[in-house]
DRENLUM-519372 format. One record per residue (C-alpha): x, y, z. Coordinates in steps of 0.25 Angstrom, whole numbers, padded with zeros to 4 digits, always signed. Layout:
REM DRENLUM-519372
XYZ/...
***
This chain:
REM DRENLUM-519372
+0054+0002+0108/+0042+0004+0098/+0045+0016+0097/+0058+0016+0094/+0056+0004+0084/+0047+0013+0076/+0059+0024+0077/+0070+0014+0072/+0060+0010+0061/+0056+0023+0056/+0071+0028+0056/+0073+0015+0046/+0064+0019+0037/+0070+0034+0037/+0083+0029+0035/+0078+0022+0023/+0073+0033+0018/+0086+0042+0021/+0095+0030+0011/+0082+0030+0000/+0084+0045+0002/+0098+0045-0003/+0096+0034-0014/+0085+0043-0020/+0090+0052-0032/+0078+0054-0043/+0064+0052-0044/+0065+0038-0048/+0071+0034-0036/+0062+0042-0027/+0048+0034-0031/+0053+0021-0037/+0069+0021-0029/+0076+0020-0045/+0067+0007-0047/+0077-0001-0038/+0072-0009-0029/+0073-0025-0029/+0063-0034-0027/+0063-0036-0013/+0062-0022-0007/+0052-0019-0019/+0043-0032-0014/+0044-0027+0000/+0041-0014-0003/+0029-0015-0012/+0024-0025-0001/+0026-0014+0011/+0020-0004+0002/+0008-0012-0002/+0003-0017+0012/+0005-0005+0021/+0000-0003+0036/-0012-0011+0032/-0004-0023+0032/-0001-0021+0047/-0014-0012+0052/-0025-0015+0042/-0024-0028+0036/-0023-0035+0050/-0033-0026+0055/-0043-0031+0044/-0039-0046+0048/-0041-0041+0062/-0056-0038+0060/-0061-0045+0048/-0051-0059+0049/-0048-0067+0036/-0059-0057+0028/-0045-0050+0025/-0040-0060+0017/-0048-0057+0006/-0040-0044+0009/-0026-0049+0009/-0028-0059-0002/-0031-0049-0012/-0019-0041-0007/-0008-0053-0009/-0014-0057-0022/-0013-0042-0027/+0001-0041-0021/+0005-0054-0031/-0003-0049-0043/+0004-0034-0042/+0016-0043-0042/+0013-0051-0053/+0006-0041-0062/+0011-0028-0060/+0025-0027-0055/+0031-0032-0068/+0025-0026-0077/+0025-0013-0069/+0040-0011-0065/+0045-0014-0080/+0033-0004-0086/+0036+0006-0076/+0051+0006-0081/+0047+0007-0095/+0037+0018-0094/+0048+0028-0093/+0052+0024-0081/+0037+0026-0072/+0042+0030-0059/+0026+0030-0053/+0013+0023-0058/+0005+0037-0064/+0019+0036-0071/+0019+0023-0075/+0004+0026-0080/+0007+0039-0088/+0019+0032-0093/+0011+0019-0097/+0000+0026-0103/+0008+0038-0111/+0001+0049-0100/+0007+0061-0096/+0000+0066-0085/-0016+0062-0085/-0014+0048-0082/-0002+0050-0073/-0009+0060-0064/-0024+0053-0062/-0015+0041-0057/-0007+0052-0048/-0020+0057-0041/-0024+0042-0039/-0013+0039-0032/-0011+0051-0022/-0025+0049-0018/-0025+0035-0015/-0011+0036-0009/-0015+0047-0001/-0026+0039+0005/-0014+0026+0006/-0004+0034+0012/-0014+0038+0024/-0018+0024+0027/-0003+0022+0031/-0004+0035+0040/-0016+0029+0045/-0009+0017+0047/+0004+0025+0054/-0008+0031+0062/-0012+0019+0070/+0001+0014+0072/+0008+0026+0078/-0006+0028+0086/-0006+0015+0093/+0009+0010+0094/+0013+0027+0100/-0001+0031+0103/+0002+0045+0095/-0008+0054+0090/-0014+0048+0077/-0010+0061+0069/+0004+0062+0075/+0004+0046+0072/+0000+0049+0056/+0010+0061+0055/+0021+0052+0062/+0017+0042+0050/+0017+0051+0038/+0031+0055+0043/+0037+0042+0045/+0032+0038+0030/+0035+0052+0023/+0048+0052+0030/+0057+0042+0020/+0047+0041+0010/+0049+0056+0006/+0063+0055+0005/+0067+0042+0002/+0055+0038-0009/+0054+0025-0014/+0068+0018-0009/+0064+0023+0004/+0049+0019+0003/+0054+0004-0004/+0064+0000+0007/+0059+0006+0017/+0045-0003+0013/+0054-0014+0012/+0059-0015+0029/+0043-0010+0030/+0038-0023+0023/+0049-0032+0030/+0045-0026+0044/+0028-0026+0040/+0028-0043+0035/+0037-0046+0047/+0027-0039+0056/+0015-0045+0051/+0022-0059+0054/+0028-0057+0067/+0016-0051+0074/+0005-0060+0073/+0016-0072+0074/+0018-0067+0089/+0003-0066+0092/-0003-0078+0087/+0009-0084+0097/+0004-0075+0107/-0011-0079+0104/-0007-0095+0101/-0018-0096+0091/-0019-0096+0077/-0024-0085+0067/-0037-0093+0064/-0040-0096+0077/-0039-0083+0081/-0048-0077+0071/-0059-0089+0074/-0059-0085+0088/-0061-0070+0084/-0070-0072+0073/-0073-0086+0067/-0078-0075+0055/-0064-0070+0053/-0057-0083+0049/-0067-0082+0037/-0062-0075+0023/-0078-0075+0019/-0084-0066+0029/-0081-0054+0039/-0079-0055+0053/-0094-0053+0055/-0096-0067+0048/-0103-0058+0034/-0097-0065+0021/-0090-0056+0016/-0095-0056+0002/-0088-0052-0013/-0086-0038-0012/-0081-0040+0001/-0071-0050-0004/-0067-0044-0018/-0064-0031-0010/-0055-0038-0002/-0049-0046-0013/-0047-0033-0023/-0036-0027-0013/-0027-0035-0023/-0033-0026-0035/-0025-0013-0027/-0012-0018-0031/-0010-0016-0044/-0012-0001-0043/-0003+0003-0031/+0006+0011-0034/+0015+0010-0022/+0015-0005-0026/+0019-0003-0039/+0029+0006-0037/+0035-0004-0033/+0034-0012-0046/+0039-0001-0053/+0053+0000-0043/+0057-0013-0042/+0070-0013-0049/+0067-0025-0061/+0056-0033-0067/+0061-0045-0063/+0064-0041-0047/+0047-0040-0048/+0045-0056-0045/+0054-0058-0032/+0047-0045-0029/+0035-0050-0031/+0036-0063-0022/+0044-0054-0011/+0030-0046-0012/+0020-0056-0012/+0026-0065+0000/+0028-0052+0009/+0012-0048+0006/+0008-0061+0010/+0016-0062+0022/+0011-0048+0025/-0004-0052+0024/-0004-0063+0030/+0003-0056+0043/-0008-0045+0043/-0018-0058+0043/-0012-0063+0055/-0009-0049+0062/-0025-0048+0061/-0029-0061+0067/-0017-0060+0078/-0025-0047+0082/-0038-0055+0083/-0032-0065+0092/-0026-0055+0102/-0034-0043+0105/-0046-0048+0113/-0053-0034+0111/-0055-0030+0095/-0044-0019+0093/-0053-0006+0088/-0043-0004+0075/-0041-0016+0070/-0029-0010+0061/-0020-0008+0072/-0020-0025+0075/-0007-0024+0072/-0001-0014+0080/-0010-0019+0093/-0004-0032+0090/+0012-0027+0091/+0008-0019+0103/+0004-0031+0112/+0015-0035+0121/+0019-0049+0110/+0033-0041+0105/+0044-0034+0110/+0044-0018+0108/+0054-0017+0098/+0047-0029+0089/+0034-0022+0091/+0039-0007+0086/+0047-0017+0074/+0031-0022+0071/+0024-0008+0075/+0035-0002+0064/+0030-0013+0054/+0017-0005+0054/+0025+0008+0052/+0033-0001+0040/+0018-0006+0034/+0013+0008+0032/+0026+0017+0029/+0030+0007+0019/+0016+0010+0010/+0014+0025+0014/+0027+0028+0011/+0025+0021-0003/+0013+0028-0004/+0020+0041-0002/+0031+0041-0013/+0021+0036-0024/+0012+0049-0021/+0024+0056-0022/+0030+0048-0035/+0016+0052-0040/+0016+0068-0036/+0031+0067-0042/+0031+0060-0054/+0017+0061-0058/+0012+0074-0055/+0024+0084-0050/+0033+0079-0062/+0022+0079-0073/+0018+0093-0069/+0029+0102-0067/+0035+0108-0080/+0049+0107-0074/+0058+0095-0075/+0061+0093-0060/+0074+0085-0057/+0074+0072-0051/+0077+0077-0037/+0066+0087-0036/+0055+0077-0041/+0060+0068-0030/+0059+0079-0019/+0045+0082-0025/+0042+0069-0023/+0046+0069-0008/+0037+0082-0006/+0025+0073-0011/+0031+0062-0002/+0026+0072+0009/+0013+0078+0002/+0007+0064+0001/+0010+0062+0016/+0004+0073+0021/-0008+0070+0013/-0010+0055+0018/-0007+0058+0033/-0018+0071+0033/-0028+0059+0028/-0022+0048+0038/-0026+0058+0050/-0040+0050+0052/-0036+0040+0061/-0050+0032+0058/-0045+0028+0043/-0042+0013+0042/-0027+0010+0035/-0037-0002+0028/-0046+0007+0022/-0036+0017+0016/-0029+0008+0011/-0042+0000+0006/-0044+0015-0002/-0032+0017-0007/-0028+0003-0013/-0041+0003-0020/-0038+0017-0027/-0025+0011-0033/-0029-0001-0035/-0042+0002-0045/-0034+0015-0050/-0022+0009-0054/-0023-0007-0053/-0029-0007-0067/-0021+0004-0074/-0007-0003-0069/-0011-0018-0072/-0018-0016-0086/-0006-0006-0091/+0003-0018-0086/-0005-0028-0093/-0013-0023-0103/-0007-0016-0116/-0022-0009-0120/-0023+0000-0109/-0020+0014-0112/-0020+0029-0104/-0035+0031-0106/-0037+0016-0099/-0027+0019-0088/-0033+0031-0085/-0047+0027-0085/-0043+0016-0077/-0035+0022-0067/-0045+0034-0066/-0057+0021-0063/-0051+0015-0054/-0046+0027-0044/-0060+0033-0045/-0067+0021-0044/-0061+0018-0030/-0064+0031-0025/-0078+0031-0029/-0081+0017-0025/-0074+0021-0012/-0084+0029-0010/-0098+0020-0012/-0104+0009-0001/-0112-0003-0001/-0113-0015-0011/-0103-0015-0022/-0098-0001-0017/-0092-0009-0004/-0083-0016-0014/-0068-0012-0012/-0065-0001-0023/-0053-0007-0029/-0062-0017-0035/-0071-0008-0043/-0058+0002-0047/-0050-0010-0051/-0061-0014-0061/-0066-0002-0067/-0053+0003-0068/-0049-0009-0077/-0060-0008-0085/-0056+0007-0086/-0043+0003-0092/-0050-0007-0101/-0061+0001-0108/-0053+0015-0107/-0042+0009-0113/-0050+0000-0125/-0058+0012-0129/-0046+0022-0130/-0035+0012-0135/-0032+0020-0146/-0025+0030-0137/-0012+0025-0128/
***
């Protein structure tokens, strides 16, 4: 029965992608679906895209091991979600129209800042190498699931993954990807509810008595599980996962498709209430796990998936919850995919080539990159030791510090200029990648924060000191 659940759920998904398929005519449609989406399956969608298979697997696996330390974590995450809303969705769907009709963000960027190519292709790079390291946490995370629910070989598991996703992304692009993320956001929310509901009425306890009878530390939001206080850096690293939004791109495509300005506030409140019940589900899927697995489960990210599997639901629930995990991670790889391939299309294959290709071949081009990036992220996921958490951690920090600053202060501030953006976006994504690399003290700080803020002052000084140029 979970096994034909998983069937039925993947031939849905497909079939979206068959109808997108058909509804897709130019480039337009391909990476932003003609800018026609309403505010309901945009809110879900950005939501779905944002969160991922670490919603399911590592978030509950965090609560799982460290207790209410996470809500440093998920704090951070729900205010970023409110301020993206608030700050940058407005301003970007109309500027984004406005600027000859941007279709990605180097796009947006070069057409923001009057730049051809230089500034377009520096924010191109960025983005395919932290996507490529994003994709492969959601094969990592496809991984895991196909290991433990079918017990297939962790290659063939990936491989299965990176089919399922590259499938109806590939031909349906980003009609296929939206709704598609849409069902998945439903399924995930209604997954992280149901499941831990049926174990603490299983378990008759409450959530804080079970995390006192594992840990009295864990019900703590000051200390680890060992008792340590946790200390700033600590804390402010947790708390600067709200920082990553503002630079992702998969999230602000979003912004940029939504079909009007004005469909931005329901959106906005659709998007906000989905992430908190989603949070708060993760929370509890953490602690049910605590208080029904007497031996400590050796990967802590699979609390979920060990949690369906006990004999609490009936088969075909269990493969609807088990698919939930599929939803959480196709619903961002897939997202992931089509903007490297927006990128490698609009950015860098278009910008290039002397001909004018018509919209039809930039679309199958696009497709082929659809593929190109896949291949790529899957050879990286075939570690089977690299933690969903810690890609994840990597990748949001990149776009975060590369392109937070660049996307708020070109919002917000009329004296930033192409010599300040670039500065700031050339900052930030080196400075995650260098900080990424130190240990101990300071260095132990989460790289999105130092990124963040040296990129801004990038902007600032870069900008002030060249603000005779445009």
């Amino acid at each position: 029965m979970i096994v034909l659940t998983f069937m039925v759920y993947l031939l849905v998904m497909l079939g979206i992608g068959l109808w997108a398929y058909r509804r897709t005519d130019n480039l337009s449609d391909y990476i932003l679906g003609g800018r026609s989406l309403g505010a309901f399956p945009s809110a879900l969608s950005a939501g779905a895209s944002d969160m991922s298979g670490w919603l399911l697997l590592g978030l509950p696996g965090y609560v799982y091991a460290a207790g209410l330390e996470a809500f440093w974590l998920g704090f951070g995450l729900f205010v970023g979600t409110w301020l993206n809303w608030q700050w940058v969705a407005p301003g970007l769907r109309t500027a984004t129209k406005k600027a000859n009709d941007s279709l990605t963000l180097p796009d947006y960027f070069g057409n923001r800042f009057h730049d051809r190519f230089l500034l377009r292709a520096i924010s191109a790079v960025f983005i395919l190498l932290f996507f490529t390291f994003y994709a492969s946490s959601g094969l990592v995370a496809a991984g895991k699931l196909f290991v433990n629910v079918f017990e297939f070989d962790y290659f063939w598991a990936v491989t299965l993954g990176a089919l399922a996703v590259m499938s109806y992304t590939m031909f349906g692009g980003y009609l296929a990807v939206a709704w598609t993320d849409m069902v998945q956001g439903l399924l995930m929310v209604a997954a992280l509810v149901l499941v831990p509901l049926v174990v603490f009425q299983a378990l008759d306890q409450s959530p804080t008595d079970i995390l006192h009878n594992a840990n009295p530390f864990l019900l703590d939001i000051w200390t680890n599980a060992k008792g340590e206080a946790l200390g700033a850096v600590a804390i402010v690293s947790l708390l600067a996962w709200g920082l990553g939004y503002f630079g992702q791109p998969h999230i602000l495509a979003r912004f940029m498709a939504i079909e009007s300005r004005e469909a931005v506030a329901p959106a906005r409140r659709i998007a906000v209430t989905w992430t908190a019940i989603g949070l708060i589900g993760a929370f509890l899927v953490g602690v049910a796990g605590l208080g029904y697995f007497a031996e400590p489960l050796a990967d802590p990210e699979t609390v979920f998936i060990a949690l369906v599997q006990e004999a609490l639901f009936h088969p075909v629930f269990a493969g609807v919850l088990l698919a939930a995990i599929l939803a959480a991670i196709m619903s961002t790889a897939d997202s992931q995919l089509l903007v490297c391939s927006s990128v490698l299309t609009e950015d860098i294959y278009r910008r290039l080539t002397r001909s004018k290709p018509d919209d039809r071949s930039l679309v199958w081009v696009g497709r082929l990159a659809v593929a190109a990036v896949a291949l790529l992220a899957w050879y990286l996921a075939l570690d089977p030791n690299r933690s969903v958490l810690n890609l994840v951690a990597y990748a949001w920090a990149g776009f975060g510090a590369a392109f937070g600053p660049a996307v708020l202060l070109s919002l917000h501030w009329p004296g930033i200029n192409r010599w300040g953006g670039l500065a700031g976006i050339l900052v930030g994504g080196l400075t995650v990648v260098i900080w990424k690399q130190l240990e101990g003290g300071w260095f132990d700080l989460y790289e999105i924060v130092p990124g963040f803020v040296l990129s801004t002052l990038a902007i600032l000084v870069v900008s002030h000191l060249t603000r005779a140029t445009r």
